[in-house]
C-alpha positions in Angstrom: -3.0 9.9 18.5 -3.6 7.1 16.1 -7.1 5.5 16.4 -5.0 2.0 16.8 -2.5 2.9 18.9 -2.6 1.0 22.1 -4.6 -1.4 20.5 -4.2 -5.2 21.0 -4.5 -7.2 17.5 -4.4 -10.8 17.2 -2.3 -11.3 13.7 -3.1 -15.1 12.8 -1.1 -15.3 9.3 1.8 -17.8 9.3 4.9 -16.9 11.8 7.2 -15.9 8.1 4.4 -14.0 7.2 2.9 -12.5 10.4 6.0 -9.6 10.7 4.5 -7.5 7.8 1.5 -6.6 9.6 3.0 -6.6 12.8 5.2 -3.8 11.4 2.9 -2.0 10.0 0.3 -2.0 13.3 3.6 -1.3 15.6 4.6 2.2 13.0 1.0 3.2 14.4 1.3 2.5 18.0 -0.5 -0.4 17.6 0.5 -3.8 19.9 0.4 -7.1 17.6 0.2 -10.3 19.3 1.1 -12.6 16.5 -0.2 -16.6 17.2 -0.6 -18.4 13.9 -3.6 -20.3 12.8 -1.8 -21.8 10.1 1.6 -23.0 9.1 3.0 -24.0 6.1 4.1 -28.0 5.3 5.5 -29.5 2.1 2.9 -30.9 0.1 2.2 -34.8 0.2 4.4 -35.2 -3.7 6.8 -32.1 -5.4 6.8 -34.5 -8.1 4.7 -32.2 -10.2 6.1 -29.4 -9.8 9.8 -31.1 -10.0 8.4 -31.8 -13.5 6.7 -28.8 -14.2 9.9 -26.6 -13.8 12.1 -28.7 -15.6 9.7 -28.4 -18.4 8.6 -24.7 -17.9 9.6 -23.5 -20.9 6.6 -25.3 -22.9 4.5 -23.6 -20.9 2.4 -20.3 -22.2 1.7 -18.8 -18.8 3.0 -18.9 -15.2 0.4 -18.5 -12.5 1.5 -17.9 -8.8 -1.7 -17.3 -6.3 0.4 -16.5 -3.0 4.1 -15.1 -2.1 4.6 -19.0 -0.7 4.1 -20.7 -4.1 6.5 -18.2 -5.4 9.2 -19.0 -2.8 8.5 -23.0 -3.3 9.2 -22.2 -7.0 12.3 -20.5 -6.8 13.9 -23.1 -4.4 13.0 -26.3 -7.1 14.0 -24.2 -10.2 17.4 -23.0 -7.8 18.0 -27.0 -7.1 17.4 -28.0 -10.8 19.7 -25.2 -12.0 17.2 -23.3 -14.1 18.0 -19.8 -12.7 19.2 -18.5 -15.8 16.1 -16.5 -17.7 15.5 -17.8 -21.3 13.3 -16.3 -24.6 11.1 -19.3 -24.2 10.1 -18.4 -20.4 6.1 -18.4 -19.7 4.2 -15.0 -19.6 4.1 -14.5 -15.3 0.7 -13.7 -13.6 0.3 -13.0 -9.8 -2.8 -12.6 -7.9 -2.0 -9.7 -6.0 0.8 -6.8 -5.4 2.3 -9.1 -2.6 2.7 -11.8 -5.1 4.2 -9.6 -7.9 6.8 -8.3 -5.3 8.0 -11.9 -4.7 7.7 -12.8 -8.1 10.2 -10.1 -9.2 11.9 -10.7 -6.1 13.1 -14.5 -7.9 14.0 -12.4 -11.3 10.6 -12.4 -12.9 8.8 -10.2 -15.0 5.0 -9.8 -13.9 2.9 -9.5 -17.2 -0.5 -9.5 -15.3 -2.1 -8.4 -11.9 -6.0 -8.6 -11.7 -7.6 -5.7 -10.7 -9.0 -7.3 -7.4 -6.7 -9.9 -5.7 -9.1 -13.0 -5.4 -8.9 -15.7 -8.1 -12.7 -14.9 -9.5 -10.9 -11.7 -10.9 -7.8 -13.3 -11.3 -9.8 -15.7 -13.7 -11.7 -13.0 -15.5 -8.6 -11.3 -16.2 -7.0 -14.1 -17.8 -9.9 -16.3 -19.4 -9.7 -14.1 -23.0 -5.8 -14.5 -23.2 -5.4 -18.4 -22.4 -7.4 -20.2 -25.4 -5.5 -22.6 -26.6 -2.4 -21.8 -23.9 -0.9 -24.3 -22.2 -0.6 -22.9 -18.7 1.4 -23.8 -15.4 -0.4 -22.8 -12.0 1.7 -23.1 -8.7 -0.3 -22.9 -5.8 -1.2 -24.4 -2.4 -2.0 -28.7 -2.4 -5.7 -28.1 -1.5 -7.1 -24.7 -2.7 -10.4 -23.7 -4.4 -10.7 -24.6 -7.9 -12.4 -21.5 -9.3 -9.4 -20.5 -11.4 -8.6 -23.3 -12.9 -11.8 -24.6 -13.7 -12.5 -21.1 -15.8 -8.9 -21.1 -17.3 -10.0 -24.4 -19.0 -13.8 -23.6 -20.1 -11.6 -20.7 -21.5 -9.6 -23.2 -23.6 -6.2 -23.2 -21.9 -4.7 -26.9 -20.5 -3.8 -26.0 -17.2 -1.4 -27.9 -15.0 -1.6 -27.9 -11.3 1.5 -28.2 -9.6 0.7 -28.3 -5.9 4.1 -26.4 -4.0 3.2 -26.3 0.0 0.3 -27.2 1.9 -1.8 -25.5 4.8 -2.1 -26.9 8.2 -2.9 -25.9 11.3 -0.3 -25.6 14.3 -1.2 -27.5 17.1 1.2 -25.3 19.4 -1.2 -22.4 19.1 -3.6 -23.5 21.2 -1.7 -22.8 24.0 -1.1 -19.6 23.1 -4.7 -18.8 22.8 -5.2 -20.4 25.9 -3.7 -17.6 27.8 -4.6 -14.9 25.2 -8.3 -15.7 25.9 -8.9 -16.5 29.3 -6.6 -13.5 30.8 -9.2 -10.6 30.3 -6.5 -7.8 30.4 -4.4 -10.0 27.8 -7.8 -10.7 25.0 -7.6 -8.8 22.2 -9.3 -5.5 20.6 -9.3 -6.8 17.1 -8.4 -10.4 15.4 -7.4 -10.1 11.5 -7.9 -12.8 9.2 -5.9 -12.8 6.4 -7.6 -16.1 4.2 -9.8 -18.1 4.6 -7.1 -20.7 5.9 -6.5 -18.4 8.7 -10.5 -18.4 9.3 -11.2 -22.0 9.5 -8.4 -22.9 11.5 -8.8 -20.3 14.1 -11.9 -21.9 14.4 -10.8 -24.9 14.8 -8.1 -24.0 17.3 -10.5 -22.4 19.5 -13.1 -25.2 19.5 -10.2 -27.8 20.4 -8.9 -25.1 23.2 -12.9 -24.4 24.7 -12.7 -21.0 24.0 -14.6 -18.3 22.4 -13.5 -14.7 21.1 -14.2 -11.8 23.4 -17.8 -10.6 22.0 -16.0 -7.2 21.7 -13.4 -8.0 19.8 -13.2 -6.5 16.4 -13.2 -9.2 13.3 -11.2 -7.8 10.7 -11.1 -9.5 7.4 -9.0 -9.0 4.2 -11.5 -9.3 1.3 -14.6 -11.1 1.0 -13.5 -14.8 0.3 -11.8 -14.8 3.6 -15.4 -12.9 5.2 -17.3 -15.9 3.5 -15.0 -18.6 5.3 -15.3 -16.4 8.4 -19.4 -16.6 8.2 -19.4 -20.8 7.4 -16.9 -21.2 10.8 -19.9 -18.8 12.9 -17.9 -15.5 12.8 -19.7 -12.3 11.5 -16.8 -9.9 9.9 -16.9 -6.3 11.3 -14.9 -4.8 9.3 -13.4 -5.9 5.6 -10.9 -4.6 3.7 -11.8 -2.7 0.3 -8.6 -4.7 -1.4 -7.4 -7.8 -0.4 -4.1 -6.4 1.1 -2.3 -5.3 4.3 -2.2 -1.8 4.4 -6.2 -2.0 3.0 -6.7 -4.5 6.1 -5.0 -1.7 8.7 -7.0 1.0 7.3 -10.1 -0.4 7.6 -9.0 -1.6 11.4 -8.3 2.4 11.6 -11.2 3.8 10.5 -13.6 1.5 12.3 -12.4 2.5 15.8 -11.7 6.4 14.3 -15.9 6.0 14.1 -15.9 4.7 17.5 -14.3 7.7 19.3 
């Protein structure tokens, strides 16, 4: 038997996003319980990126740091008519494997994936390639500025064209409600999948009274998301050695495979 199956894991992604995991822990015998901590809104202006796409072909390098940017993206460019691939399109870069699969997913080539999927690496992989580029990055309104900032010390002019924002669902908080205070219902495990997910689940609680069960298993997918976990008074117990799904279940398996 599978060290997860039977196992009751909160999944707190977005509701689009939550059913990749939840597949993946139900293949195992697992039993996902899927309330989001955070939902995706338009930003506050697409007027950037409206421009930005009607102008992409100036730009050096295309930069897409989650699979939501990337969907944003392709339903602006669809509107404006810009499906067709040209010579002049921008070198693509994706933060991580899930990113690269929705960038090809809109028709586009992937010319750089950094070798760990947080934007520190991200940034090192890119910095000796950008001097003097111009370069178009598509991301959430309010995200950290680490990439950016290095992409121009390396000499590139970077554009930030903000394509969805985060925010938290106030509808949750029933949910957790009766997750939490039915003590067959509380979870085993609670996975965080950014740091998003982190703060707001904090927040939700705190507006809902409630705290995890102290037995529950923290699971977090790299260590930006475990830093965000500490700051909101949550001590990871386990964290994923790539910031990915199947790296996330496997470290939820082999924690309670030690347990046995």
């Amino acid at each position: 038997m599978h060290p997860l199956a039977g196992k009751r894991i909160l999944i707190t992604r977005t509701r689009q996003q939550a059913s990749v995991l939840a597949a993946q822990l139900e293949a195992i015998g697992a039993f996902p319980i899927a309330i989001p901590a955070i939902e995706i809104a338009p930003p506050q202006s697409y007027a950037a990126l409206d421009e930005a796409i009607r102008q992409v072909d100036t730009f050096d390098w295309l930069l897409f740091t989650s699979a939501n940017a990337v969907d944003v993206f392709a339903q602006w460019r669809d509107a404006a008519g810009l499906t067709q691939v040209s010579s002049q399109q921008p070198r693509v870069a994706a933060i991580g494997p899930a990113t690269a699969k929705a960038v090809e997913g809109i028709g586009l080539p992937v010319a750089l994936i950094p070798p760990r999927f947080v934007a520190e690496s991200f940034a090192e992989a890119l910095s000796p390639q950008v001097a003097g580029c111009r370069v178009l990055l598509v991301r959430a309104e309010e995200a950290r500025d680490v990439l950016p900032e290095a992409l121009m010390r390396a000499g590139a002019a970077v554009s930030i064209a903000p394509a969805y924002r985060n925010r938290i669902p106030a509808q949750s908080i029933s949910e957790l409600h009766a997750l939490f205070t039915d003590a067959a219902a509380c979870p085993d495990a609670i996975t965080f999948t950014s740091a998003s997910t982190a703060r707001n689940l904090a927040a939700l609680l705190h507006e809902a009274k409630l705290v995890p069960s102290a037995n529950a298993v923290l699971a977090s997918i790299g260590p930006i998301t475990s830093e965000a976990m500490r700051e909101a008074g949550y001590v990871p117990t386990v964290e994923a050695a790539e910031a990915t799904i199947p790296a996330l279940v496997q470290a939820l398996s082999g924690y309670f495979t030690r347990q046995r």
